[in-house]
Steps between C-alpha positions, in 0.01 A plus 500: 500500500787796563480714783332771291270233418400400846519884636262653254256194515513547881464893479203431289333295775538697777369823276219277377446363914459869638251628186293204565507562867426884476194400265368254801523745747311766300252287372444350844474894662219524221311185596531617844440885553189639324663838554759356164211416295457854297504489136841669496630215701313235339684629163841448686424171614393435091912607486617268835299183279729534174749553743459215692421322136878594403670428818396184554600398105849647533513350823439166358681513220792600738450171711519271180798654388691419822322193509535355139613642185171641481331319181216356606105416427376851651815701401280691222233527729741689714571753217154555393435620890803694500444688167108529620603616875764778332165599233221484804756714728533788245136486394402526878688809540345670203104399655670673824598791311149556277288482837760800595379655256146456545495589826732819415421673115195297462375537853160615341420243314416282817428163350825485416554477840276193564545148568403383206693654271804458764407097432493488121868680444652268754291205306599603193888623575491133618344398165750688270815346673362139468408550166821637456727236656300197434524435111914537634471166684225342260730595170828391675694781519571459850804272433788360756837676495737260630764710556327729766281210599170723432170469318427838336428630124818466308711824492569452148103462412435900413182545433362320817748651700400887358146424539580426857698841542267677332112414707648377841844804509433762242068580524548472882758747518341757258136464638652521897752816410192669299256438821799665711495772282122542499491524891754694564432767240114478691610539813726792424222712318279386815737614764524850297142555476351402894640535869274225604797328713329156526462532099855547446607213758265248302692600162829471633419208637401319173809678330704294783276196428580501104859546567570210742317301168750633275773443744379120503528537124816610492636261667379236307633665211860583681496083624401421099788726353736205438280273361458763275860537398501104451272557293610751237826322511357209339315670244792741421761226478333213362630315755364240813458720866790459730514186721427691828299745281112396618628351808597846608235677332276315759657619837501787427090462396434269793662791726225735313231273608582427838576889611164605288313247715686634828445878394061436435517423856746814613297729248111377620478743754187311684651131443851682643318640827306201530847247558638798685192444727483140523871506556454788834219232595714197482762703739265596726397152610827419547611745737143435661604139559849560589333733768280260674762206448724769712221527756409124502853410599479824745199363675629129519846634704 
């Protein structure tokens, strides 16, 4: 391996390390406070599982490339998670963005709103990236490429590849910008038409909600832009992807994941205030026992 090699493989892992980390910590705030358990929350965490999902895949397949040259028995199991992780990610953020819009446009229609129907679109976002993904790894696309030393659908292999950009890139984007749209016309022609202060707070705040989504989205799309360009080269030119050409598509996608994973805890303002808490707490008993070790060694002289 060449130091660009060893640096981007390493890059990857430490990327991979803190989104896998930041998903820990949130989910164990969940298990822990019942004060993080709303459905808004909940719907996050839905995000912080594919996240975790797609850390810990890049992660791995990070370790086995400093570790061997990467070609081994699970090395198409590690694609498969890290195509389904990238799918399950986007599709999360468009369940987060629909109950937005339930709660906001369609705020009359309240079984929207319910637990139940919350349930089936995260069963069934879950459903349509598995079913999407999975005949991938059963149908062998998922091949080795040698040169990057990375399992993944072949760049020149179109038609998976644009069925790929179109349900897990190109519906995301247009259903999440048309949801932003939605809102923030509503709140607009709301904020016109009352003076009802807490009214107006509640609509900005869900225009702020659906905007730190689509800021998570755009990220993801921004961290996906070279893979992107890899790819039309090789369908423009007839000709195999550059050497470094995934290898580098993949830090910059594994730097995606692990700041997307950092920001659900930095955005969540109750899982935020929560560590913020815990952390005051944790200071707190330290000065308290720096305090009486002071007055223990006070006493003794």
């Amino acid at each position: 391996m060449d130091v660009f090699e060893i640096f981007s493989s390493v890059f990857m892992l430490l990327c991979s390390i803190l989104g896998v980390v930041c998903a820990f910590i949130f989910i164990g705030i969940v298990i822990c406070s019942r004060q993080c358990r709303t459905i808004t929350i909940l719907l996050v965490l839905n995000s912080t599982a594919a996240n975790l999902i797609i850390n810990f895949a890049c992660g791995s397949q990070a370790f086995y490339q400093l570790a061997s040259d990467g070609n081994d028995r699970l090395c198409e199991l590690r694609g498969f998670f890290i195509h389904l992780g990238t799918s399950l990610l986007y599709h999360t953020l468009c369940v987060q963005a629909l109950h937005r819009l339930f709660v906001t446009v369609l705020a009359r229609q309240r079984y929207l709103q319910s637990t139940r129907v919350i349930i089936f679109l995260v069963i069934l976002q879950w459903l349509m990236s598995l079913g999407l993904c999975l005949p991938m790894l059963l149908t062998g696309h998922i091949v080795y490429h040698p040169k990057s030393r990375i399992c993944q659908v072949a760049m020149s292999d179109f038609f998976v590849l644009l069925g790929l950009a179109v349900f897990v890139y190109l519906c995301p984007l247009i259903w999440i910008g048309i949801v932003y749209i939605q809102i923030v016309r509503y709140a607009k022609y709301n904020i016109s038409i009352t003076i009802r202060r807490c009214l107006v707070q509640k609509q900005q705040r869900e225009v702020r909600l659906i905007r730190r989504i689509l800021t998570l989205f755009g990220i993801l799309l921004i961290m996906g832009f070279p893979y992107f360009v890899f790819f039309l080269m090789v369908q423009f030119t007839q000709s195999p992807a550059p050497s470094y050409g995934l290898r580098l598509s993949f830090v910059f996608l594994s730097f995606g994941y692990g700041i997307c994973s950092l920001l659900n805890l930095l955005y969540t303002d109750d899982v935020r205030k929560n560590i913020l808490n815990r952390i005051n707490i944790c200071r707190c008993h330290n000065r308290q026992a720096r305090v009486q070790c002071v007055n223990t060694i006070n006493v003794a002289n």
